[in-house]
C-alpha positions, -999 to +999 in steps of 0.1 A: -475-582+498-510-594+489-535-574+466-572-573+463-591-551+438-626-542+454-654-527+436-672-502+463-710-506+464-720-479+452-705-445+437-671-438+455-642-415+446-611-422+464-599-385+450-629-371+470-630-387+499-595-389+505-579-359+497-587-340+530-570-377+546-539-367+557-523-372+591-499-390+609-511-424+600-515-419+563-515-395+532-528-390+498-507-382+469-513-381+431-542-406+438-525-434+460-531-435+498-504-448+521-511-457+555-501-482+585-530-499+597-535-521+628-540-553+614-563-578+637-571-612+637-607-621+639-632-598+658-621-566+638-633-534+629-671-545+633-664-573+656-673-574+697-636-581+708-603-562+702-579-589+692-542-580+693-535-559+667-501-555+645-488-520+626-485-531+588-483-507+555-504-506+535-516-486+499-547-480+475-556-464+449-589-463+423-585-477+391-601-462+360-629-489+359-639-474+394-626-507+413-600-494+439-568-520+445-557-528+485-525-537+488-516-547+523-488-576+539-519-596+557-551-606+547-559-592+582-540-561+567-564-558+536-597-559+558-585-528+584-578-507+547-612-515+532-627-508+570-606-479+567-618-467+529-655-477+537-656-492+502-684-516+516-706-481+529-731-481+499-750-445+507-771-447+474-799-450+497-792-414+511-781-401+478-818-414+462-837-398+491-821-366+495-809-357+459-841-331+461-833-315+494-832-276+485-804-271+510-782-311+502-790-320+465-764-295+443-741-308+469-753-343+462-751-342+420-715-326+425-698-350+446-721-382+451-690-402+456-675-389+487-675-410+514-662-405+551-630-425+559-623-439+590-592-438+612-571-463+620-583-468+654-611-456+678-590-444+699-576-420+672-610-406+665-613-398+704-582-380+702-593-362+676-625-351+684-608-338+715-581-317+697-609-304+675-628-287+702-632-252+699-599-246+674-594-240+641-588-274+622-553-270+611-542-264+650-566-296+657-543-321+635-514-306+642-514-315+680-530-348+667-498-352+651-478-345+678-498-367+702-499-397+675-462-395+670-452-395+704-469-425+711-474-446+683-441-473+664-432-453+632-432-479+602-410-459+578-427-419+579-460-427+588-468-442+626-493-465+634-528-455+646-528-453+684-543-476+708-565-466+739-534-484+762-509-462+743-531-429+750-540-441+785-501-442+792-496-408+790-488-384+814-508-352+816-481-329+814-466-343+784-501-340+764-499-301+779-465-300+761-478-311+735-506-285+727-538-300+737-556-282+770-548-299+803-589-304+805-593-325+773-562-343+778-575-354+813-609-365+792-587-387+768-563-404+798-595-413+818-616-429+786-586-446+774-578-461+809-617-472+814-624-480+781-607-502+754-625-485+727-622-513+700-650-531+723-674-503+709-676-523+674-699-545+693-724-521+701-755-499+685-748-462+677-772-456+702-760-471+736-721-460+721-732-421+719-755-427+756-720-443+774-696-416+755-720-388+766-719-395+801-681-391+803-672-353+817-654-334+786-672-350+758-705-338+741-726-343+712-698-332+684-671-352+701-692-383+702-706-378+663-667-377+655-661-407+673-693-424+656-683-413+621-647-415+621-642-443+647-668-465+640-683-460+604-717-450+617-738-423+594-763-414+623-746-395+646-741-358+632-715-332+639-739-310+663-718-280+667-690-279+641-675-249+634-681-251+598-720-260+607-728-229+628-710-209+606-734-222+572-768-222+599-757-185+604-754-179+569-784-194+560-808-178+589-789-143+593-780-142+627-753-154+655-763-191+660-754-217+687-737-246+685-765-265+695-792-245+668-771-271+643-796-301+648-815-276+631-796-286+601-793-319+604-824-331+621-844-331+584-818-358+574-826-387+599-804-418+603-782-404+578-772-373+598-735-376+602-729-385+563-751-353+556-728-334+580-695-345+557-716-332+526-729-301+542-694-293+551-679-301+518-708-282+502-704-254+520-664-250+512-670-252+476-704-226+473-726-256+463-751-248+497-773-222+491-778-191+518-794-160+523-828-175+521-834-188+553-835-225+561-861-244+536-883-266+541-871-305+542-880-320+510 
């Protein structure tokens, strides 16, 4: 096994970003996160080709000094966890502009090291953004889960992040059996068959979200999943989450759409999908403020 301590850029908490982690790829316990990555050769996570890729273990945890160890079998290994972790996502630029925003800044002071993590694979954050459409969350993983295990090599009690070719292999009554609706799991045989998703490293946020879009069965919250947890981009926000129309609705009185939730995220430019993570980890712990309306951006 090889080991590399990193020191994020940046204020990070593994405890905070991790803890809500957990899935059939990997889990967090007593501060050490376990996981099987897909280790690639060059033209990785952030590269224009998907390279064969090989399921490895791999482990980290934060050390008191803030530097968080890797510990992976590859070199290859160690990149796809620190891709993984975003330890190299410095988002003290966000943090310094919005630590003021009425609606974002107690939010920001109580948790400024949370970070997104990424999946394993983009093809995992397609699958999930299509499980998480219109259910409640813990349905969502569960038939993640299901899907993950029943396609992915098991290494141990974790399996390996999914690949589009092992998604695009399944039949459509096998994804019915195994919870998710016969409509989404069409979407998610048809973009993994067209699509090798790993090819999406190479391009903008833009173009990505433009190409996603234009697929039948995937909007604006599936694509800002796919962006945030697939890629590691911080522009695309969650229009329509759940958790999103339920705080806008707090926070202006009334029954809101899902697509009234640029209304929150709008104010936040290019950082719009780290704002959503913060919003929705705001909201669950009080630090948002409602029942004033919407403020003004700062």
């Amino acid at each position: 096994m090889l080991e590399l301590a990193v020191m994020p850029t940046g204020p990070y908490s593994l405890a905070l970003s991790a803890r809500t982690a957990g899935d059939a790829t990997r889990r967090f316990h007593e501060g050490r996160l376990d996981a099987v990555v897909l280790a690639r050769g060059e033209g990785g996570p952030g590269g224009s080709r998907p390279p064969e890729a090989a399921p490895e273990r791999a482990t980290a945890w934060q050390r008191p000094d803030g530097a968080v160890v890797l510990r992976a079998e590859t070199e290859a290994g160690l990149a796809a966890l620190r891709f993984q972790l975003a330890l190299d996502a410095d988002h003290t630029p966000f943090l310094e502009r919005f630590v003021g925003d009425p609606l974002l800044g107690p939010t920001l002071r109580e948790l400024r090291g949370l970070r997104q993590l990424r999946v394993g694979s983009v093809a995992q954050s397609l699958l999930r953004a299509l499980c998480g459409q219109l259910i409640l969350a813990s349905q969502a993983r569960a038939i993640e889960r299901a899907v993950v295990r029943a396609v992915a090599p098991r290494l141990g009690d974790l399996c390996a992040p999914p690949t589009s070719a092992q998604l695009a292999a399944l039949a459509p009554a096998r994804l019915r059996a195994l919870g998710l609706h016969a409509r989404r799991g069409a979407t998610l045989v048809r973009v993994c068959a067209s699509l090798e998703l790993e090819r999406l490293h190479g391009f903008d946020t833009a173009t990505v979200a433009a190409r996603l879009e234009r697929e039948r069965g995937l909007g604006p919250w599936s694509v800002g999943v796919v962006c945030l947890e697939g890629l590691g981009r911080s522009e695309r926000g969650l229009v329509g989450d759940l958790g999103l129309v339920v705080l806008l609705g707090q926070l202006l009185g009334r029954r809101v759409e899902g697509h009234e939730t640029a209304l929150l995220l709008d104010r936040f430019g290019e950082w719009a999908g780290l704002a959503s993570v913060y919003l929705l980890a705001g909201a669950r712990r009080g630090l948002v403020p409602t029942g004033t309306g919407l403020p003004a951006a700062a």
